[in-house]
N, CA, C and O atoms as a GROMACS GRO file, in nm:
protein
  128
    1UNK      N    1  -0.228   0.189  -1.385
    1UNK     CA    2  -0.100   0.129  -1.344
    1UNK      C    3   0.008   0.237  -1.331
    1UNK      O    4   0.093   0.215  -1.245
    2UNK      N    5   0.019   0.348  -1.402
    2UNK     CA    6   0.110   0.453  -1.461
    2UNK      C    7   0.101   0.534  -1.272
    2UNK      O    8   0.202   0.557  -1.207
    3UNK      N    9  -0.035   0.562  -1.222
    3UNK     CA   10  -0.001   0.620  -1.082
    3UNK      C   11   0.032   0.531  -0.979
    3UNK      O   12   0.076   0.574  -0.872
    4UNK      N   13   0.007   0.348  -1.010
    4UNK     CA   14   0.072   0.274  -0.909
    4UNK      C   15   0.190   0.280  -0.898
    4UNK      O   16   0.239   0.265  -0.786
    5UNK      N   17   0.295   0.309  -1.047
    5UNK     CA   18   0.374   0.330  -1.053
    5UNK      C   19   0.480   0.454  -0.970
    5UNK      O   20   0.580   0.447  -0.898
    6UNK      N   21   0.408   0.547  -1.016
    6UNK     CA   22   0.446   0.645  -0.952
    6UNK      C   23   0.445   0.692  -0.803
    6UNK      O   24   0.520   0.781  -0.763
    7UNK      N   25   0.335   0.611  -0.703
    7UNK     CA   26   0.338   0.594  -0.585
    7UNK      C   27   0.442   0.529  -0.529
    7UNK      O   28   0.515   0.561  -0.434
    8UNK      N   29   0.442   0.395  -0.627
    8UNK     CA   30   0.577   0.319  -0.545
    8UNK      C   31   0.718   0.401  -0.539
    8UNK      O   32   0.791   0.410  -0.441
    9UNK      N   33   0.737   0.453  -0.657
    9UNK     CA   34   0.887   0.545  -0.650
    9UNK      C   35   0.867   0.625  -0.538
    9UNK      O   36   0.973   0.641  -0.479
   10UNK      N   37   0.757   0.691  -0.476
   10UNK     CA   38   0.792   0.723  -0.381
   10UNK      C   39   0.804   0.700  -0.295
   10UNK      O   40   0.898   0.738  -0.226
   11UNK      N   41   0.704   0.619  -0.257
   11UNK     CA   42   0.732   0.528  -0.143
   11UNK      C   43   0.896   0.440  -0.125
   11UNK      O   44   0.939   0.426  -0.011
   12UNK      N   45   0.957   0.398  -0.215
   12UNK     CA   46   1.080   0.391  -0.168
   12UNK      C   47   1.174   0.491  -0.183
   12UNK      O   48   1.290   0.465  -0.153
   13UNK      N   49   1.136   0.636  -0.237
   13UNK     CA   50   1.228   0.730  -0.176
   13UNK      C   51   1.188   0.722   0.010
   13UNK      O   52   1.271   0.727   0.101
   14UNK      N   53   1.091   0.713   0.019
   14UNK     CA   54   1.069   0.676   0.152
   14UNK      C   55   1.019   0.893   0.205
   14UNK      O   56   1.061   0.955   0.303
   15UNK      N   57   0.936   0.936   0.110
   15UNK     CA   58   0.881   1.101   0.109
   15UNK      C   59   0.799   1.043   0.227
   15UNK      O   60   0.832   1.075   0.341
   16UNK      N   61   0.702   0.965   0.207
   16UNK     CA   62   0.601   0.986   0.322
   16UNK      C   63   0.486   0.816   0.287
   16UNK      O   64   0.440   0.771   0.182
   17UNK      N   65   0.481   0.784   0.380
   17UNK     CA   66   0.415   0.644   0.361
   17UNK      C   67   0.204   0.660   0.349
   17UNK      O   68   0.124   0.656   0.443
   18UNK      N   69   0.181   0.674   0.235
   18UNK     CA   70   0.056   0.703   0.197
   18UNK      C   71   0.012   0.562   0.214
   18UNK      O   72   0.078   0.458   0.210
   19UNK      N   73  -0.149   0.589   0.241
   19UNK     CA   74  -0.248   0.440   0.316
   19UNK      C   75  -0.258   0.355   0.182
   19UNK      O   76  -0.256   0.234   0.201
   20UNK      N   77  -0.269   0.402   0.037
   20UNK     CA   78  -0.357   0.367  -0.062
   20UNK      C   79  -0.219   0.283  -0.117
   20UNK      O   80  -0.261   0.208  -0.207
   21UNK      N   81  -0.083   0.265  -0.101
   21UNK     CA   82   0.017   0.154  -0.149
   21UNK      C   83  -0.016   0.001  -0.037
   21UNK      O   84  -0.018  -0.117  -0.073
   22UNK      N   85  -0.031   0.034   0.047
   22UNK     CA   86  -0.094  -0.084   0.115
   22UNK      C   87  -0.180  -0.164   0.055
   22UNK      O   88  -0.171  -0.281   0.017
   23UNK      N   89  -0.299  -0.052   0.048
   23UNK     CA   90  -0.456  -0.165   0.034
   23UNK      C   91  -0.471  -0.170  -0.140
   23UNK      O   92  -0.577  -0.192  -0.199
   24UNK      N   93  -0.321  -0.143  -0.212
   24UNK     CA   94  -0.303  -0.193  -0.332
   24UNK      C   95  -0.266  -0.336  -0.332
   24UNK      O   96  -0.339  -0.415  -0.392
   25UNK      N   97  -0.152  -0.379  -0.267
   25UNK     CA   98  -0.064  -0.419  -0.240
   25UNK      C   99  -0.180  -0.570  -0.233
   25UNK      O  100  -0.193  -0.661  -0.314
   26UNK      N  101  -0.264  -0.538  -0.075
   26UNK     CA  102  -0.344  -0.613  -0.054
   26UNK      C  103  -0.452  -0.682  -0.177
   26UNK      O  104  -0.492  -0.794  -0.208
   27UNK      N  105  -0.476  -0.513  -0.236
   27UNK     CA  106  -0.576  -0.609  -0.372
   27UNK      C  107  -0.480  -0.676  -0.425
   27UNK      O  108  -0.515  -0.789  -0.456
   28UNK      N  109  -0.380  -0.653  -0.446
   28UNK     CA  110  -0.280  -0.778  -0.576
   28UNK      C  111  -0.271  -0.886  -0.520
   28UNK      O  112  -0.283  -0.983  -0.595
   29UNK      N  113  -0.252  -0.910  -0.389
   29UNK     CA  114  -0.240  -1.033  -0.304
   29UNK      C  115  -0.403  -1.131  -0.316
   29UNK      O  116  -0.403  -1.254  -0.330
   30UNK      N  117  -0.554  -1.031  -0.306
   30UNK     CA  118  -0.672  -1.114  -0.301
   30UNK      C  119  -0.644  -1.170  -0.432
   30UNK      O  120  -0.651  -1.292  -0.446
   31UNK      N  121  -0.607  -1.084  -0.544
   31UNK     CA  122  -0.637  -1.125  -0.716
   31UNK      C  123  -0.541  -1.235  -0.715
   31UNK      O  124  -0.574  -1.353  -0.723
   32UNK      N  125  -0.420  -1.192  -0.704
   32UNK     CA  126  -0.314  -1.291  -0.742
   32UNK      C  127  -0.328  -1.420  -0.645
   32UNK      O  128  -0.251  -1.515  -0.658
   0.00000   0.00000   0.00000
């Protein structure tokens, strides 16, 4: 969780849009 974390901060500094916050995003959506 500690590097999901840390992806998202960047991703809304908005550094650079990496593929792997997506198809997280997506697993939380199948689970949840």
């Amino acid at each position: 969780k500690l590097n999901v974390s840390s992806r998202r901060a960047v991703f809304s500094e908005g550094g650079y849009p990496p593929p792997e916050i997506p198809a997280v995003l997506l697993d939380l959506r199948h689970r949840g």
